[in-house]
C-alpha positions as CSV (number, residue, x, y, z in Angstrom):
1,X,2.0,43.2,-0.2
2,X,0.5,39.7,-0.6
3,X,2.7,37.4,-2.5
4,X,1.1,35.1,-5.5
5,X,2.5,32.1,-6.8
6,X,3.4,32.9,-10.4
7,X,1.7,30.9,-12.9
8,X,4.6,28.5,-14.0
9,X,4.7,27.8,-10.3
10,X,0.9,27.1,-10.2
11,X,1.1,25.0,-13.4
12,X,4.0,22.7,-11.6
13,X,1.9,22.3,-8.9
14,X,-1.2,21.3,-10.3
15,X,1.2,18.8,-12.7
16,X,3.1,17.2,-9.7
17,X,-0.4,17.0,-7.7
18,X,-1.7,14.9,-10.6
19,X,1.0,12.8,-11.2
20,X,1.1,12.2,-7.6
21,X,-2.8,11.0,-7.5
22,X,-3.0,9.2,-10.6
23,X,-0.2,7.0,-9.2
24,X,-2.4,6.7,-6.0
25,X,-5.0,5.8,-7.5
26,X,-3.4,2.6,-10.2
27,X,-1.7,1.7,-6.6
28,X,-5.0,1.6,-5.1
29,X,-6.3,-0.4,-8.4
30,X,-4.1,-3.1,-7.6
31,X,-5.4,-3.8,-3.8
32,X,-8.8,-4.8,-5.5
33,X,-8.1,-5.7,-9.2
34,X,-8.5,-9.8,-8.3
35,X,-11.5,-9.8,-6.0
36,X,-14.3,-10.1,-8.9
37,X,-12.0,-13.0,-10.1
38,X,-12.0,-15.3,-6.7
39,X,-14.7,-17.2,-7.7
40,X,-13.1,-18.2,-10.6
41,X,-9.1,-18.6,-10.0
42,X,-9.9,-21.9,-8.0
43,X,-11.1,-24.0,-11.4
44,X,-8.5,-21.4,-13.8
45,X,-5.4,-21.9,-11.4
46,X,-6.6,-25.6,-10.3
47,X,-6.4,-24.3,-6.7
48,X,-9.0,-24.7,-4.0
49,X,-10.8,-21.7,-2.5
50,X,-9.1,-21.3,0.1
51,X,-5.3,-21.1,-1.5
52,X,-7.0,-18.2,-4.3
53,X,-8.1,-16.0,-0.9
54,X,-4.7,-15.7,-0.9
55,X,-3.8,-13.5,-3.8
56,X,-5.4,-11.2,-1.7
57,X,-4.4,-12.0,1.4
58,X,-0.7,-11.9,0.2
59,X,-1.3,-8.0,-0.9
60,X,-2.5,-7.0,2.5
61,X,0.1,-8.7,4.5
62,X,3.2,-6.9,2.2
63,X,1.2,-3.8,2.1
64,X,1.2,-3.5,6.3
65,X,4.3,-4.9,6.4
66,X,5.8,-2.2,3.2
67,X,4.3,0.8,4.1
68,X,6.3,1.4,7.5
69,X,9.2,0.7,6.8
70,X,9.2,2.4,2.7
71,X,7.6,5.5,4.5
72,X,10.7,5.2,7.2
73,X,13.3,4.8,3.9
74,X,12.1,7.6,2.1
75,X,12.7,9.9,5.0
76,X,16.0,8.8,5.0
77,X,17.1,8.7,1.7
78,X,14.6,10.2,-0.5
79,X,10.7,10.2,-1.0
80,X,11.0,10.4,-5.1
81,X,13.3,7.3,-5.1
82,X,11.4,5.1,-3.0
83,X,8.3,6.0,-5.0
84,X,10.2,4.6,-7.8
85,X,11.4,2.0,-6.3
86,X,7.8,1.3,-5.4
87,X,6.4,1.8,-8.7
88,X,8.8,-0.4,-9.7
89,X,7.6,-3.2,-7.6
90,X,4.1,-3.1,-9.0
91,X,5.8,-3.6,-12.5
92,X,7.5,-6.9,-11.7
93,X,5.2,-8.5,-9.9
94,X,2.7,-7.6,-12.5
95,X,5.3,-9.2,-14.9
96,X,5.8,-12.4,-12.8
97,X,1.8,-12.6,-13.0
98,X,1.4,-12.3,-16.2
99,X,4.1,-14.1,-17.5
100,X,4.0,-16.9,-15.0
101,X,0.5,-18.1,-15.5
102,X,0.4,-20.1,-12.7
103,X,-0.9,-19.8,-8.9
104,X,2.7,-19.4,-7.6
105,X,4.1,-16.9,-9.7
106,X,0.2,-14.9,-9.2
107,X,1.0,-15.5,-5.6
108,X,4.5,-14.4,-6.0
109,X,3.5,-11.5,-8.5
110,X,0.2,-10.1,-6.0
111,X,3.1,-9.6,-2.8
112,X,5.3,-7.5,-4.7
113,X,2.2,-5.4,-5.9
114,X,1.5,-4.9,-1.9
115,X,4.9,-2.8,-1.7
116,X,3.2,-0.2,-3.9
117,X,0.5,0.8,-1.6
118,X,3.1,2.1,0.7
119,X,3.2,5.5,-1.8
120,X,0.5,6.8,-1.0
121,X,1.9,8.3,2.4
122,X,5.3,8.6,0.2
123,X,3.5,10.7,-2.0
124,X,1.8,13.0,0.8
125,X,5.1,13.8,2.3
126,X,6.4,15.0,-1.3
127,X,3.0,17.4,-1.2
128,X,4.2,18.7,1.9
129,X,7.4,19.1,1.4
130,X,7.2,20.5,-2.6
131,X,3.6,22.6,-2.9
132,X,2.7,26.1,-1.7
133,X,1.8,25.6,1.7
134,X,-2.1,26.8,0.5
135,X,-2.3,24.0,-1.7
136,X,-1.0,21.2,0.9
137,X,-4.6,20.3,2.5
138,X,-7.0,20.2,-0.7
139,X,-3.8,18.3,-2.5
140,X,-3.4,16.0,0.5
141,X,-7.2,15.4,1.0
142,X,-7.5,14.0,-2.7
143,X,-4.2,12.0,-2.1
144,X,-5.8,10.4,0.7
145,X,-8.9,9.9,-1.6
146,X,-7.2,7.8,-4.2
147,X,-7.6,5.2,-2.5
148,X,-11.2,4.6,-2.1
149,X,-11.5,5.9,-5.9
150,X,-8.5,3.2,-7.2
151,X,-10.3,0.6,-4.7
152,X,-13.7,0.8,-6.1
153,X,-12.7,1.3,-10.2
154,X,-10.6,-2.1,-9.6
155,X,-14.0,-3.9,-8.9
156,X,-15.7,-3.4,-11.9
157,X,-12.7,-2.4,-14.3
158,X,-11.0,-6.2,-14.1
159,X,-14.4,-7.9,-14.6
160,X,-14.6,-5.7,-17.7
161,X,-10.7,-6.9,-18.9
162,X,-11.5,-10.5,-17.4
163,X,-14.9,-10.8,-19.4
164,X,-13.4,-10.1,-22.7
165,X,-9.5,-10.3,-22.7
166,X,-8.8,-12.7,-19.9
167,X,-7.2,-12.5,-16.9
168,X,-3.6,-12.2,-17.7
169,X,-4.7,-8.6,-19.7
170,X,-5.8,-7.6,-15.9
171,X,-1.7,-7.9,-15.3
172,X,0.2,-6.5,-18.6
173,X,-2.3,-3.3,-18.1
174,X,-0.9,-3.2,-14.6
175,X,2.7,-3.3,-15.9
176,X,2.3,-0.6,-18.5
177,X,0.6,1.8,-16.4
178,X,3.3,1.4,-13.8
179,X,5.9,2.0,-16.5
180,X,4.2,5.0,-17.6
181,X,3.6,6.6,-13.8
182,X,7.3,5.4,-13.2
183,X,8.6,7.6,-16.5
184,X,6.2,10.4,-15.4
185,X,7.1,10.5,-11.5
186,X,11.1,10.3,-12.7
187,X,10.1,13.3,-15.2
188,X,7.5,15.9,-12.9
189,X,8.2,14.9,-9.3
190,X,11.2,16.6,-8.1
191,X,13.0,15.1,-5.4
192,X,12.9,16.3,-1.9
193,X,15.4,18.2,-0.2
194,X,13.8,17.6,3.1
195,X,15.6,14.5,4.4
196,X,16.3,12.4,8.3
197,X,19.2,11.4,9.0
198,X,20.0,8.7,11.2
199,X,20.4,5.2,11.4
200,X,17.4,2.9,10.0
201,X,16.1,1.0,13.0
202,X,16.2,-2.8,11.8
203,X,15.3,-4.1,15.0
204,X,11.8,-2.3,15.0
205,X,11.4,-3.3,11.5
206,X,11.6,-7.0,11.7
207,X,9.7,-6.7,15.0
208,X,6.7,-5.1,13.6
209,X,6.7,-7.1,10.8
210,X,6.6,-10.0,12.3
211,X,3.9,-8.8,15.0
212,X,1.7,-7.5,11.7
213,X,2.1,-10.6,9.5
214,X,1.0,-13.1,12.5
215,X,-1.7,-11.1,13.4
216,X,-3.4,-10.4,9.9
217,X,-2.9,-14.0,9.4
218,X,-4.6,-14.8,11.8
219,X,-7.8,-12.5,11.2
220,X,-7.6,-13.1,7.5
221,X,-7.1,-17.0,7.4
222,X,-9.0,-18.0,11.4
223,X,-12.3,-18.4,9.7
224,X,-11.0,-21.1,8.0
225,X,-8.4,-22.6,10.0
226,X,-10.8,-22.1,13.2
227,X,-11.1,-19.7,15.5
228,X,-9.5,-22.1,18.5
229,X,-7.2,-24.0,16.2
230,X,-4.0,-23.9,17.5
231,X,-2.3,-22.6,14.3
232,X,-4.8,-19.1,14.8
233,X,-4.5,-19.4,18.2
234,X,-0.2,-19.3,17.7
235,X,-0.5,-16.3,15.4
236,X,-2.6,-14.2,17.6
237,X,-0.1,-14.9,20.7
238,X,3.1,-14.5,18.8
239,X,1.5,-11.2,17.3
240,X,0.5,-9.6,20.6
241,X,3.9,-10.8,22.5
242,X,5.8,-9.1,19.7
243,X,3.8,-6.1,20.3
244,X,4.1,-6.2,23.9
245,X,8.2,-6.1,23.5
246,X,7.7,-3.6,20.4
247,X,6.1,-0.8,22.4
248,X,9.1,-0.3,25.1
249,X,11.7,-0.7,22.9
250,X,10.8,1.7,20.6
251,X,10.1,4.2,23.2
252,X,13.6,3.5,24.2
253,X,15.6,3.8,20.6
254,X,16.5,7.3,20.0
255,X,15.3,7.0,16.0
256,X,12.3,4.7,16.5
257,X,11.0,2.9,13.3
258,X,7.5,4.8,14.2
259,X,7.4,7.6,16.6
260,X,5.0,6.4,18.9
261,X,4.8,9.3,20.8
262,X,3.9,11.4,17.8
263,X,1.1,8.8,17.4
264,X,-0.2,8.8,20.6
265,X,-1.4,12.7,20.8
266,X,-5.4,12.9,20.4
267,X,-5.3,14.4,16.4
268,X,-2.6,11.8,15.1
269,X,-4.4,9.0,17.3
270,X,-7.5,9.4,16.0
271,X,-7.0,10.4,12.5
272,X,-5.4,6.6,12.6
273,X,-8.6,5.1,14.3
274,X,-10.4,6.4,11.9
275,X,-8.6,5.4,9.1
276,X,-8.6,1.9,10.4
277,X,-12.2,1.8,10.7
278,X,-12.8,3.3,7.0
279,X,-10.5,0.4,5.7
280,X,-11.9,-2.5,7.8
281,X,-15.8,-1.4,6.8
282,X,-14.1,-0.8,2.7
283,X,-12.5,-4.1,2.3
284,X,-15.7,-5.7,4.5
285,X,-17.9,-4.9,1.6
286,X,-15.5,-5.2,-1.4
287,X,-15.2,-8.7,0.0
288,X,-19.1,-9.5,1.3
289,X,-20.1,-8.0,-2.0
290,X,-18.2,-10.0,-4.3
C-alpha cells in the first residue's frame, strides 16, 4: 500500500518551503538593492565613484568569503541556527546603514549584509534534510530560484523607496523584513537533526578566504587600478599561490573545509560551472544596465 503524507504534514511542508524562499529571496534583495543608487551615492555620501563601487563590491567579497565557511558551520552545529545567525547579520548591518548615514558605516553595514547570502545553500540543506523526499527537487529548484527573483525585484524596488522616501528607507525596510523572517524561521523551521561532527578546519578557512578576497579584488577593482598595476597584479598572484597550496592540503585534511573530491565528479562540477556562469552573465547586466 502506497503511503500519503497526511495533510498536517503537507501543510508543514508547503509552510517551511515558503518561509525558506521568502528569506531567499529578501537575501537575494540585498545583493542588488544599491546598484540603481551608484550614480548618486558619490555626490549623497561626498565619495568619488570609485569608493561607492564599493558598497557593492564589499557584499560580494563577504558573500564568497561567508557562504563556505556558514554552509561548513551549519553542518556542524546546526542549519536553523546559522540561518539565524545569518538573518541576523542582514539586520545589523542594515541598522549600522541606516543609522550611520555616512559612507563608512554603509560600507560597514553592506559587508555584514554579504553573510546573508550564504542561506540560501543553508536553506537547501534544511529542504533536504526536513521535506518528504518527493517534495525535495521542485522545493530545491525554487530555492535556487530566489535568487535571480530577489536579484531582479532589488533593481527596481530601491529606486521606487529611493525616489520617494530616500535612501536610508532602502535600509530600515531591510531590517524589518529581516526581523520578521528571523521570528518566522525561529517559529516554522525546525532544526535539523542531521548533523557532522568533526573538527572545523580553520586552516582551509582562512586559506580560502584569503585566496577569494585577493582574487575578486582584483577582477572587481583592476579596471580601475589597471590591469598591469602592480597592486592587481599582487592580488591575482597572492590569490592563485594561495590556491595552489589550498588544493593539496585539503586533499590531505581528513575533514576538508570543502570536499573537493565531491566537487570534482562530472554532475557536482558542472552544476558549479554552470552556476558560475549564470552569476557572472547576472551581475554583468545588473551592472552594464544600471
Amino acid at each position: 500500500m502506497a503511503l500519503h503524507s497526511s495533510p498536517t504534514t503537507r501543510r508543514s511542508s508547503r509552510l517551511i518551503t515558503a518561509i525558506l524562499c521568502l528569506s531567499g529571496t529578501v537575501v537575494a534583495l540585498q545583493q542588488t538593492m544599491v546598484i540603481p543608487l551608484l550614480p548618486d551615492f558619490p555626490k549623497i555620501l561626498g565619495v568619488s565613484a570609485d569608493d561607492a563601487s564599493w558598497l557593492v563590491t564589499v557584499t560580494l567579497l563577504t558573500s564568497a568569503v561567508a557562504t563556505p565557511i556558514v554552509s561548513r558551520l551549519a553542518d556542524m552545529f546546526g542549519k536553523r541556527r546559522m540561518m539565524l545567525i545569518s538573518m541576523t547579520m542582514i539586520v545589523v548591518g542594515s541598522l549600522v546603514a541606516a543609522i550611520g548615514g555616512n559612507f563608512v558605516a554603509l560600507l560597514i553595514g553592506r559587508g555584514l549584509q554579504g553573510f546573508a547570502i550564504s542561506m540560501i545553500p543553508v536553506g537547501i540543506s534544511i529542504m533536504r534534510d526536513e521535506l518528504p523526499k518527493e517534495k525535495v527537487a521542485s522545493a530545491t529548484a525554487l530555492m535556487s530560484a530566489t535568487l535571480g527573483i530577489g536579484s531582479a525585484l532589488g533593481l527596481p524596488l530601491s529606486g521606487l523607496i529611493f525616489e520617494h522616501l530616500g535612501w536610508p528607507a532602502i535600509f530600515w525596510l531591510s531590517a524589518i523584513v529581516g526581523v520578521l523572517l528571523i521570528i518566522a524561521v525561529a517559529a516554522v523551521v525546525p532544526e535539523s537533526s542531521v548533523r557532522t561532527r568533526g573538527k572545523f578546519d580553520f586552516l582551509g578557512a582562512v586559506m580560502l578566504s584569503t585566496a577569494l578576497t585577493a582574487i575578486l579584488l582584483a577582477i572587481s577593482k583592476g579596471a580601475r587600478w589597471g590591469w598591469t598595476s602592480e597592486l592587481t597584479l599582487l592580488m591575482f598572484v597572492i590569490g592563485i599561490v594561495t590556491l595552489a597550496l589550498w588544493f593539496p592540503y585539503e586533499l590531505r585534511v581528513t575533514q576538508p573545509m570543502v570536499d573537493l573530491r565531491t566537487s570534482a565528479k562530472r554532475p557536482v562540477l558542472l552544476t558549479n560551472v554552470a552556476s558560475i556562469l549564470v552569476g557572472f552573465s547576472m551581475y554583468a547586466n545588473n551592472l552594464s544596465t544600471t
